[in-house]
VODREN-790642 format. One record per atom (N, C-alpha, C): x, y, z; atom name; residue in one letter; residue number from 1. Coordinates in steps of 0.02 Angstrom, whole numbers. Example, Ala and Ser with C-alpha at 12.3 -4.5 7.8 and 13.67 -1.06 7.14 Angstrom:
2
660, -284, 390, N, a, 1
615, -225, 390, CA, a, 1
660, -165, 390, C, a, 1
642, -112, 354, N, s, 2
684, -53, 357, CA, s, 2
645, 2, 394, C, s, 2
END
This chain:
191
6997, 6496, 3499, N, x, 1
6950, 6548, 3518, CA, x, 1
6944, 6549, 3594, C, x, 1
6957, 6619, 3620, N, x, 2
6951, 6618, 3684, CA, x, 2
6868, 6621, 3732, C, x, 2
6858, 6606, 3782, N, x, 3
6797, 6622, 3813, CA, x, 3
6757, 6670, 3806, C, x, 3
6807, 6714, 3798, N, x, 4
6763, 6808, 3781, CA, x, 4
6744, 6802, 3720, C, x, 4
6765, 6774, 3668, N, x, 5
6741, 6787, 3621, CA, x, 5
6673, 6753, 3625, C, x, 5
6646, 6699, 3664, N, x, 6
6575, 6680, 3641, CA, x, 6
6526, 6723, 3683, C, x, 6
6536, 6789, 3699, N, x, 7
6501, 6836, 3728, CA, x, 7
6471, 6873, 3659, C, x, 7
6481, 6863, 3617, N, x, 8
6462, 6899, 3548, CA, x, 8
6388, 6842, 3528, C, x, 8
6404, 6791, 3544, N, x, 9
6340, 6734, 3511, CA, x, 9
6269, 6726, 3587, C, x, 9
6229, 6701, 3535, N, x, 10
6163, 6700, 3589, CA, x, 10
6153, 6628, 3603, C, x, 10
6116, 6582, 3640, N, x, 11
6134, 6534, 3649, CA, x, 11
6126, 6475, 3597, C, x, 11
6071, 6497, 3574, N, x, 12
6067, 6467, 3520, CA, x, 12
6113, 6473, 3454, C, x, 12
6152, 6502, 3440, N, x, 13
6222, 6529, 3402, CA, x, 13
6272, 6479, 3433, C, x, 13
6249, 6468, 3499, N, x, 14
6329, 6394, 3534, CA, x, 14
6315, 6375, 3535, C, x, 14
6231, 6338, 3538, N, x, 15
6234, 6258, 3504, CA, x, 15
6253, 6252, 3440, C, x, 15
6236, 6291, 3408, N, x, 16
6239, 6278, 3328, CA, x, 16
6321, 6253, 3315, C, x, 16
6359, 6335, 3358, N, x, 17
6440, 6313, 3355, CA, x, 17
6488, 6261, 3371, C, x, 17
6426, 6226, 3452, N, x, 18
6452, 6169, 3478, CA, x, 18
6434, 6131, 3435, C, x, 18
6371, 6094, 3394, N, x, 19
6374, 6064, 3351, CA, x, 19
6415, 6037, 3295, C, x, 19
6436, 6132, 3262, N, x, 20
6489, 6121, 3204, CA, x, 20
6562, 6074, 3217, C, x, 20
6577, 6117, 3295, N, x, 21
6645, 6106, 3298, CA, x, 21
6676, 6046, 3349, C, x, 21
6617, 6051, 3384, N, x, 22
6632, 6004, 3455, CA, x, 22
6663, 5992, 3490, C, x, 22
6653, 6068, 3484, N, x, 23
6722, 6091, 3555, CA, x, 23
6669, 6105, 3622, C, x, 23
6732, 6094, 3643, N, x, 24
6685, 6088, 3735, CA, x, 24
6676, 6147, 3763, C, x, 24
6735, 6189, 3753, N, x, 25
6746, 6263, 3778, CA, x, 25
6668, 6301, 3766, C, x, 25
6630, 6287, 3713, N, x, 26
6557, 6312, 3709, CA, x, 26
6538, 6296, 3766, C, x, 26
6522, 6219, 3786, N, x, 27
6458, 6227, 3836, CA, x, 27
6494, 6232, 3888, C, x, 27
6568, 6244, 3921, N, x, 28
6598, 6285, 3965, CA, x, 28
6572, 6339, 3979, C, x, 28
6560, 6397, 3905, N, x, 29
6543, 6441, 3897, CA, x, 29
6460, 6464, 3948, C, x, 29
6418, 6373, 3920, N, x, 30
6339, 6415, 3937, CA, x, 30
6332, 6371, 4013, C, x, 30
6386, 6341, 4032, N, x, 31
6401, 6333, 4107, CA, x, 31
6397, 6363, 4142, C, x, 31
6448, 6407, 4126, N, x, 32
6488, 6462, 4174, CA, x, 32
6424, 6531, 4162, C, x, 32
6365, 6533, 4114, N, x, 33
6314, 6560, 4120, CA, x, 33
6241, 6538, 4169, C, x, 33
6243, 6487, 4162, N, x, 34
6194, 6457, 4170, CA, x, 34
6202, 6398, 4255, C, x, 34
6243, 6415, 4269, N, x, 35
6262, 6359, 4327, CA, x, 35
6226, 6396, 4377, C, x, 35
6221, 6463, 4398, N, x, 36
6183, 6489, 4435, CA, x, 36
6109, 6465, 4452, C, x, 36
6068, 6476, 4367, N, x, 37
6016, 6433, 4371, CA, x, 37
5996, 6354, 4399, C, x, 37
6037, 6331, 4375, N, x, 38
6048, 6259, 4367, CA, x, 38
6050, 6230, 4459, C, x, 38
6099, 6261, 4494, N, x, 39
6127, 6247, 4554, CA, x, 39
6068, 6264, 4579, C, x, 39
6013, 6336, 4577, N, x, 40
5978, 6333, 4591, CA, x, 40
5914, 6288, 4610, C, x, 40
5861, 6264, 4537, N, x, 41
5844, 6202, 4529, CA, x, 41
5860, 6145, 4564, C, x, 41
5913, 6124, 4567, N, x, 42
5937, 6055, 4624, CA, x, 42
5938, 6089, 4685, C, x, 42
5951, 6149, 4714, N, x, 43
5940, 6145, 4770, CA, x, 43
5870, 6143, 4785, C, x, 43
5827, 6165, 4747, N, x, 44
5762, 6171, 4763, CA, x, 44
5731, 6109, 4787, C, x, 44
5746, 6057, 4727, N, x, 45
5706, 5974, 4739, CA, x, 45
5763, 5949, 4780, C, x, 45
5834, 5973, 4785, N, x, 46
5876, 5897, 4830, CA, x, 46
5890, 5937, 4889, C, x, 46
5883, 5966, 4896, N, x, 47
5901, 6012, 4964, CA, x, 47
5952, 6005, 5006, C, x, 47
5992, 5979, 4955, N, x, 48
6077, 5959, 4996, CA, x, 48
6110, 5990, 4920, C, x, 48
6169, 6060, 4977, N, x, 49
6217, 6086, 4930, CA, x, 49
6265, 6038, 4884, C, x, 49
6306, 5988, 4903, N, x, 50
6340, 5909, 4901, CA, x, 50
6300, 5902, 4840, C, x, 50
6247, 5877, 4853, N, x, 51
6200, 5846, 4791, CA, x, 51
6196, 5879, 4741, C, x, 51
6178, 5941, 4761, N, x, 52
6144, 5981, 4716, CA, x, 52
6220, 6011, 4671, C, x, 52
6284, 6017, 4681, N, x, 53
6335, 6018, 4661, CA, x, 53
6355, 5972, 4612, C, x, 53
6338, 5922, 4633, N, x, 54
6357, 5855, 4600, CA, x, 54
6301, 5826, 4529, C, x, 54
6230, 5864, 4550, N, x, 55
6193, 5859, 4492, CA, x, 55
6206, 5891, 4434, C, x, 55
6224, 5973, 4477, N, x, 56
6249, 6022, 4417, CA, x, 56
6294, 5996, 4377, C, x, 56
6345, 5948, 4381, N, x, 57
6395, 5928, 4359, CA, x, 57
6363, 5887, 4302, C, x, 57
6328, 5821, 4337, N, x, 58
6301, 5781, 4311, CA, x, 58
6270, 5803, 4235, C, x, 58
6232, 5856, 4261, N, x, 59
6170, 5878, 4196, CA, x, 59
6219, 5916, 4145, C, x, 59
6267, 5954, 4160, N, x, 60
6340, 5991, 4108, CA, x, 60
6362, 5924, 4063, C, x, 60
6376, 5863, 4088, N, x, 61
6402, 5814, 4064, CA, x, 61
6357, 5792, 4000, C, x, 61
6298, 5791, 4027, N, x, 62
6230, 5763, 4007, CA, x, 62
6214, 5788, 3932, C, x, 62
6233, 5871, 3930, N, x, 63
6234, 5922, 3877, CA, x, 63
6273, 5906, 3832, C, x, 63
6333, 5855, 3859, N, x, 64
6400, 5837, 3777, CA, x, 64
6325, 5831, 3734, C, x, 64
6305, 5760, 3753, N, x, 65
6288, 5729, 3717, CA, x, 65
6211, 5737, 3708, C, x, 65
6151, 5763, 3738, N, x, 66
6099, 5797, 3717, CA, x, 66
6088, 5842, 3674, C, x, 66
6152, 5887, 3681, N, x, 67
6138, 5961, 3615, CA, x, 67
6152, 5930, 3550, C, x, 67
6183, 5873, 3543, N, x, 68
6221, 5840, 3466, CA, x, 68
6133, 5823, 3457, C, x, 68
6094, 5790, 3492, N, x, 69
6057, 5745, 3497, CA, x, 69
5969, 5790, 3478, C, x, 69
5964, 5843, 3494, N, x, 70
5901, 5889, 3511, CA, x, 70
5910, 5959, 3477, C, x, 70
5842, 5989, 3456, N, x, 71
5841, 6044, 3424, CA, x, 71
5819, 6077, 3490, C, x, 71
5867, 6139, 3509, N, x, 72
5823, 6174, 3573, CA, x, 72
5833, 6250, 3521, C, x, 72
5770, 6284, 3539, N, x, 73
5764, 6347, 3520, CA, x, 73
5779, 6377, 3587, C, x, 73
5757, 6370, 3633, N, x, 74
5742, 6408, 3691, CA, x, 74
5801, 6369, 3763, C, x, 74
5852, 6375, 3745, N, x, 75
5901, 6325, 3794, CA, x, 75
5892, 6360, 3869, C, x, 75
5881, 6415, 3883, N, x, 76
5858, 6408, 3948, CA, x, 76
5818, 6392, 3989, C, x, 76
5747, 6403, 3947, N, x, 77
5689, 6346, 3981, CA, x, 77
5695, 6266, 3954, C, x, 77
5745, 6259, 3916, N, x, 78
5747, 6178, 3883, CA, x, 78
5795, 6157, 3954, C, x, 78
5848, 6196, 3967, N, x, 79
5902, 6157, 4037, CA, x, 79
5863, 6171, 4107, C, x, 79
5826, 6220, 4109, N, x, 80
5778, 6221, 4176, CA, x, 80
5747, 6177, 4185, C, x, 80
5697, 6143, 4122, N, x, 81
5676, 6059, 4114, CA, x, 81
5714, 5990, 4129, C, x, 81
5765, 6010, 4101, N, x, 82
5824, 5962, 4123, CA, x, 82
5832, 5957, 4174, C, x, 82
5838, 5997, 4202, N, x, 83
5869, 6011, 4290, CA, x, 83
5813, 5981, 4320, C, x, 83
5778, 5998, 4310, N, x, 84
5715, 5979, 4384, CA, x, 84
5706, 5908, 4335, C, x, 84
5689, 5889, 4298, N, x, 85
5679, 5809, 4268, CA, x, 85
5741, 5768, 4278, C, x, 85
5787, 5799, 4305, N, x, 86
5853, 5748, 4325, CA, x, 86
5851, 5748, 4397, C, x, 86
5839, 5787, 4431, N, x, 87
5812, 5786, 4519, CA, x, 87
5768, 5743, 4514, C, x, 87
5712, 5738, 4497, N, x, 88
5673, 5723, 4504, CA, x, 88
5678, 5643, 4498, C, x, 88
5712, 5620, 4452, N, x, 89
5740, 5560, 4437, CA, x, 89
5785, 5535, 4499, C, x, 89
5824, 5577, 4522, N, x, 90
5873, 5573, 4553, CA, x, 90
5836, 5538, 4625, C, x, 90
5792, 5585, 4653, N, x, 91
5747, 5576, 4696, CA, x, 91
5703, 5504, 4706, C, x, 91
5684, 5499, 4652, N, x, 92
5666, 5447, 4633, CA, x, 92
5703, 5382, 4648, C, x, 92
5738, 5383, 4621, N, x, 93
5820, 5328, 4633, CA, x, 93
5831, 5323, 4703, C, x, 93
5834, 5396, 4746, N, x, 94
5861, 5381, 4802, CA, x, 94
5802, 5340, 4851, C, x, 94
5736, 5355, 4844, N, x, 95
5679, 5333, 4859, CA, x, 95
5691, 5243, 4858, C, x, 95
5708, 5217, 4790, N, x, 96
5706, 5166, 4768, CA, x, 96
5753, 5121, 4812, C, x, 96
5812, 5163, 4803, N, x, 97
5870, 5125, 4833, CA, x, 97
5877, 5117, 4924, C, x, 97
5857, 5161, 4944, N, x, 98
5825, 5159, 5004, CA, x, 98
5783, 5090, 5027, C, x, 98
5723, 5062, 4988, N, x, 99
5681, 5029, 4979, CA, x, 99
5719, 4957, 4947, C, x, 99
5723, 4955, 4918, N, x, 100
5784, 4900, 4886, CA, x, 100
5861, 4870, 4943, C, x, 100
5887, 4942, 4993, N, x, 101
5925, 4906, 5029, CA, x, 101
5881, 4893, 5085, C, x, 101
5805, 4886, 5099, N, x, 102
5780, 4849, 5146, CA, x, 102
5799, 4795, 5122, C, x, 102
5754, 4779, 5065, N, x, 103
5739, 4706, 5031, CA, x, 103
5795, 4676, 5030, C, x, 103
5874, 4706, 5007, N, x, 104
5929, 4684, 5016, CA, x, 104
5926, 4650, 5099, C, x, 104
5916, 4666, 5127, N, x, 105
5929, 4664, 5212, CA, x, 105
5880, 4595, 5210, C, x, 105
5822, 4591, 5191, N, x, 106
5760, 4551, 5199, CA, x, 106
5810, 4475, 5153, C, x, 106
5818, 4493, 5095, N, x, 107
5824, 4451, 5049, CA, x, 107
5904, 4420, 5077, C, x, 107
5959, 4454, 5099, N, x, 108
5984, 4419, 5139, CA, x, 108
6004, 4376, 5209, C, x, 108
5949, 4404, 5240, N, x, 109
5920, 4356, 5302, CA, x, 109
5893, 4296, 5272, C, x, 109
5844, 4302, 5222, N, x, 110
5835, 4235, 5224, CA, x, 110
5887, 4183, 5175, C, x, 110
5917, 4226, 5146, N, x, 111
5986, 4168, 5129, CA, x, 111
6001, 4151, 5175, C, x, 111
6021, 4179, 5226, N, x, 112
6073, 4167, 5268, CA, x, 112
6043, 4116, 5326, C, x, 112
5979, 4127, 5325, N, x, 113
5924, 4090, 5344, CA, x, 113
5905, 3990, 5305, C, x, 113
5929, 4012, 5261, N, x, 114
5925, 3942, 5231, CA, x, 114
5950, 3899, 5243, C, x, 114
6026, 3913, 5278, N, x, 115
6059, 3855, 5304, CA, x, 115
6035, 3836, 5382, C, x, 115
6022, 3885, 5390, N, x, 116
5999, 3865, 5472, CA, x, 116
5939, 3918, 5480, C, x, 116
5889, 3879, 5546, N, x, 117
5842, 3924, 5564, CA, x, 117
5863, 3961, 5619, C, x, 117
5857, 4045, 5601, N, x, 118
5851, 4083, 5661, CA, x, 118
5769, 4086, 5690, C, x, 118
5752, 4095, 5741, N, x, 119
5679, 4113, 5774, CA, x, 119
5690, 4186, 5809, C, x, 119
5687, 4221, 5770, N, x, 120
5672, 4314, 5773, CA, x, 120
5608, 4313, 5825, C, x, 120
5618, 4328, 5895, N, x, 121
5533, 4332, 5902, CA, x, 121
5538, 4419, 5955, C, x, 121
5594, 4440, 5922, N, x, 122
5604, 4511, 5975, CA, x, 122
5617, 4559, 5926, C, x, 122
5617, 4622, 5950, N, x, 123
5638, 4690, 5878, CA, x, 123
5732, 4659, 5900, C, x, 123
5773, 4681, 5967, N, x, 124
5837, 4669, 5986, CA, x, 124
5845, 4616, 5948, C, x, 124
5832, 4549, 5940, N, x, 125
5850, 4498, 5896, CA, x, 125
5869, 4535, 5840, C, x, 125
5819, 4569, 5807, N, x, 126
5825, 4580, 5713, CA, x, 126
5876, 4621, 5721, C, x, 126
5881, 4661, 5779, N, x, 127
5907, 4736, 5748, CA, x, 127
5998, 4680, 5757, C, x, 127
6004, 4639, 5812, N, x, 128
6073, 4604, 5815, CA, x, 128
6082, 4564, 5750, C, x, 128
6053, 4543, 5708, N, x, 129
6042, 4512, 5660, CA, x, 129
6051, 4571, 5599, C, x, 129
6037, 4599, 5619, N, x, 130
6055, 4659, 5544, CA, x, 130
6137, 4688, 5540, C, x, 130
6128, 4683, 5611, N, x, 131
6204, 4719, 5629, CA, x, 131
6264, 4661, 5618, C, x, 131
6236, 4611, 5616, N, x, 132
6283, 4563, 5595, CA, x, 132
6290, 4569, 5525, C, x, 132
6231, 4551, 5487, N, x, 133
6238, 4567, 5442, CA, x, 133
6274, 4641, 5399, C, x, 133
6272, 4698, 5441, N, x, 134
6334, 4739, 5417, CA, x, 134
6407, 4707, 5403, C, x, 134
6402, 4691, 5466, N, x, 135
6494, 4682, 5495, CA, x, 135
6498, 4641, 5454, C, x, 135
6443, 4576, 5420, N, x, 136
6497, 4520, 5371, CA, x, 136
6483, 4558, 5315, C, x, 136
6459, 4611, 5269, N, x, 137
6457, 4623, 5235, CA, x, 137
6534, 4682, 5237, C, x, 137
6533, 4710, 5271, N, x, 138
6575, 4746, 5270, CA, x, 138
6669, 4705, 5286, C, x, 138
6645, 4647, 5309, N, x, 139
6717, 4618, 5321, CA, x, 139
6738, 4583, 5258, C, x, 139
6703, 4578, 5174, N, x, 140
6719, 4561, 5151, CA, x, 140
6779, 4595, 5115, C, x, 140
6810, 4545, 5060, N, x, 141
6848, 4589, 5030, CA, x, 141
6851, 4637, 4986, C, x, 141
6855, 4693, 4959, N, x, 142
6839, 4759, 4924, CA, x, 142
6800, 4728, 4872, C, x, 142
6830, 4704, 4804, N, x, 143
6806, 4677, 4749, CA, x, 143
6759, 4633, 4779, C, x, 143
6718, 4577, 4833, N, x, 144
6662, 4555, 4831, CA, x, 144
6605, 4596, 4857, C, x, 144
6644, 4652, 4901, N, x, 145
6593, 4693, 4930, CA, x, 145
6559, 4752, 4879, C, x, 145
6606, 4749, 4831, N, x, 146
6578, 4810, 4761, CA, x, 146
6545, 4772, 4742, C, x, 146
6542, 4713, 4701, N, x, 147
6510, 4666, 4651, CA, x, 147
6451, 4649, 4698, C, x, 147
6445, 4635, 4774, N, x, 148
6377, 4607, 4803, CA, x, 148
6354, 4690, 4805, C, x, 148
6389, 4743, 4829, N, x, 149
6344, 4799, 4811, CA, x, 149
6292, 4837, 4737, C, x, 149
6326, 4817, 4715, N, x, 150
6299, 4825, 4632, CA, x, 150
6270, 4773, 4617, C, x, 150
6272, 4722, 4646, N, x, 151
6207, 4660, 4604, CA, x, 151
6162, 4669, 4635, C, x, 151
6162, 4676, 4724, N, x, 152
6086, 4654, 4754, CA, x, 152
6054, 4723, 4767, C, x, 152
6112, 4791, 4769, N, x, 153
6073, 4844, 4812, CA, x, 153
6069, 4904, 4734, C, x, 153
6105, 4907, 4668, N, x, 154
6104, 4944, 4631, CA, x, 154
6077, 4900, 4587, C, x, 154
6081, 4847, 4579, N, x, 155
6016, 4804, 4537, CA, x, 155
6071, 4781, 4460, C, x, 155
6143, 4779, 4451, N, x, 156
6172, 4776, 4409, CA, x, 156
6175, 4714, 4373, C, x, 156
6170, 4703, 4303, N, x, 157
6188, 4630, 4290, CA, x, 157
6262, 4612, 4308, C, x, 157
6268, 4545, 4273, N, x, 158
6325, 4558, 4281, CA, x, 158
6381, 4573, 4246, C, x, 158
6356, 4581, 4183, N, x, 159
6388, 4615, 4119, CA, x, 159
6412, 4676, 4122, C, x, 159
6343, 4724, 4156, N, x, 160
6371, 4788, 4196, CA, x, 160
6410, 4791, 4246, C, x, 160
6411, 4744, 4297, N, x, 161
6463, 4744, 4379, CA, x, 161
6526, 4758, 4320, C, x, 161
6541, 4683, 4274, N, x, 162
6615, 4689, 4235, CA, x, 162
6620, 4747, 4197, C, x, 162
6586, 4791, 4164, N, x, 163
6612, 4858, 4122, CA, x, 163
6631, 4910, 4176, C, x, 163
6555, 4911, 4235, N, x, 164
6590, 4975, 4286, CA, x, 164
6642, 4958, 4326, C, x, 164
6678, 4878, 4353, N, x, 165
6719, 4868, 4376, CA, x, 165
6797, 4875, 4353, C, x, 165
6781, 4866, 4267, N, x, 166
6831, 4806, 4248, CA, x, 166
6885, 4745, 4246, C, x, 166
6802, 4718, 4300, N, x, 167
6822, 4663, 4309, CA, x, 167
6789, 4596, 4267, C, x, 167
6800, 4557, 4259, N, x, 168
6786, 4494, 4197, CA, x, 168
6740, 4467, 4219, C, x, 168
6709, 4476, 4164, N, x, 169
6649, 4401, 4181, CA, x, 169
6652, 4358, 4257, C, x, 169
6690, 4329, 4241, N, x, 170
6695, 4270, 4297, CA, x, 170
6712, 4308, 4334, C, x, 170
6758, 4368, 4351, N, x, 171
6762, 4380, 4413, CA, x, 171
6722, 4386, 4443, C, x, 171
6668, 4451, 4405, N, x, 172
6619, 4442, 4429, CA, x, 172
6573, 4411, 4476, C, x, 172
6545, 4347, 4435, N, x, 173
6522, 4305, 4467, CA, x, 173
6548, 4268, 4527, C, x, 173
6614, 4258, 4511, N, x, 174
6649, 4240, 4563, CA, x, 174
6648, 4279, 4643, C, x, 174
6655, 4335, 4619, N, x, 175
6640, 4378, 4683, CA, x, 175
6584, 4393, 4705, C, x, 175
6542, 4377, 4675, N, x, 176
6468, 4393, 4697, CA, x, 176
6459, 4313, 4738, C, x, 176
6489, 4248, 4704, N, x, 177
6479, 4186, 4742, CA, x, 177
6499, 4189, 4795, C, x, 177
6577, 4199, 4797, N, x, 178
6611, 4180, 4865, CA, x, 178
6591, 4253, 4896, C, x, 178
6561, 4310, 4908, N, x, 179
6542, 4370, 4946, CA, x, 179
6485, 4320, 4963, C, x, 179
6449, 4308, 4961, N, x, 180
6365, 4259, 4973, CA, x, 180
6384, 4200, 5014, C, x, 180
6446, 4190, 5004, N, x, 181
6474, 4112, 5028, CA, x, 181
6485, 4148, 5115, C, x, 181
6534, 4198, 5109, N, x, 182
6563, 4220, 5156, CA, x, 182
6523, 4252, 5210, C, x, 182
6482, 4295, 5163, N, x, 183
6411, 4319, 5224, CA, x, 183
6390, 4265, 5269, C, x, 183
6363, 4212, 5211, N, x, 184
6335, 4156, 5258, CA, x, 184
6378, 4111, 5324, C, x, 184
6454, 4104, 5300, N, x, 185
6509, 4096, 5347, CA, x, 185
6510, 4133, 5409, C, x, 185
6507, 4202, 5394, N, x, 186
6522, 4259, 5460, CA, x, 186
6478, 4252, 5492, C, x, 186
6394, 4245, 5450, N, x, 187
6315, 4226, 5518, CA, x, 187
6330, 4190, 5521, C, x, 187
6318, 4126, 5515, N, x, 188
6330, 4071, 5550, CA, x, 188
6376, 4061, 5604, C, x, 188
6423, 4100, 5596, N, x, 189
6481, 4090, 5652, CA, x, 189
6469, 4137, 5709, C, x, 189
6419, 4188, 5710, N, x, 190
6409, 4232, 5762, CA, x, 190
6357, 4229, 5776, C, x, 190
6309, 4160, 5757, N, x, 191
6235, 4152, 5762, CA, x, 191
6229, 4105, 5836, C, x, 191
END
């Protein structure tokens, strides 16, 4: 069945169809209707086109598996809800993560702090001290710099680092050790 033909059904007629058949080409269908709206909404709460592109996407994805899941009578004020309750989330997150890579910053000073005392008694001290702390974070190697990014600043176990990586258990851990090992190596050596 081609695209034109779901110009004959109402929206509630393509969930029902996406339901039966579970074909994707449906909610292609109330995409390529409804993305206008949608793009809208995210630009409203994220106010970045980028973002707001990338949500639209997000929340289409979101629909496989919500319409199997939910009775909507009314799918255009049901995805207008969606939209702004996934910004809003989104927002939320970025708020968080923001806040979390302080604490990241905080919580690795004083690791790095444990082996030796620094005496911070200037803002130039911290801010040279942070910036170190970039450069060893960033001089690590790819796989410890993903795995220390996802444990301390996205909050991942480490069950999750290994499924979104696929990397193993132990690698895991492994890379989260020797990335922690190595930070503390690079301050210390430029301290």
């Amino acid at each position: 069945m081609n695209t034109s033909n779901y110009n004959q059904y109402n929206d509630t007629e393509l969930i029902a169809l996406y339901k039966k058949t579970d074909n994707n080409a449906v909610i292609g269908h109330l995409f390529e209707k409804y993305t206008h709206l949608v793009f809208g909404v995210c630009m409203k709460y994220l106010k970045d086109e980028d973002d707001a592109k990338d949500a639209v996407m997000q929340i289409f994805e979101k629909l496989l598996i919500d319409l199997k899941k939910h009775e909507i009578t009314q799918f255009k004020g049901w995805l207008h809800t969606v939209a702004k309750n996934h910004c809003l989330m989104q927002l939320r997150s970025d708020k968080s993560l923001s806040e979390k890579q302080q604490e990241l910053k905080k919580d690795f000073k004083s690791f790095v702090e444990s082996g030796y005392e620094l005496h911070l008694n200037s803002e130039p001290d911290k801010e040279k001290q942070l910036n170190q702390l970039e450069q060893a974070i960033n001089s690590l190697k790819e796989e410890q710099k993903i795995c220390i990014d996802l444990f301390y600043l996205k909050e991942k176990s480490y069950q999750e680092i290994a499924v979104l990586t696929g990397y193993s258990l132990n690698t895991v851990k492994s890379n989260i050790q020797n990335g922690k090992r190595n930070i503390k190596i690079h301050m210390t050596g430029q301290a």
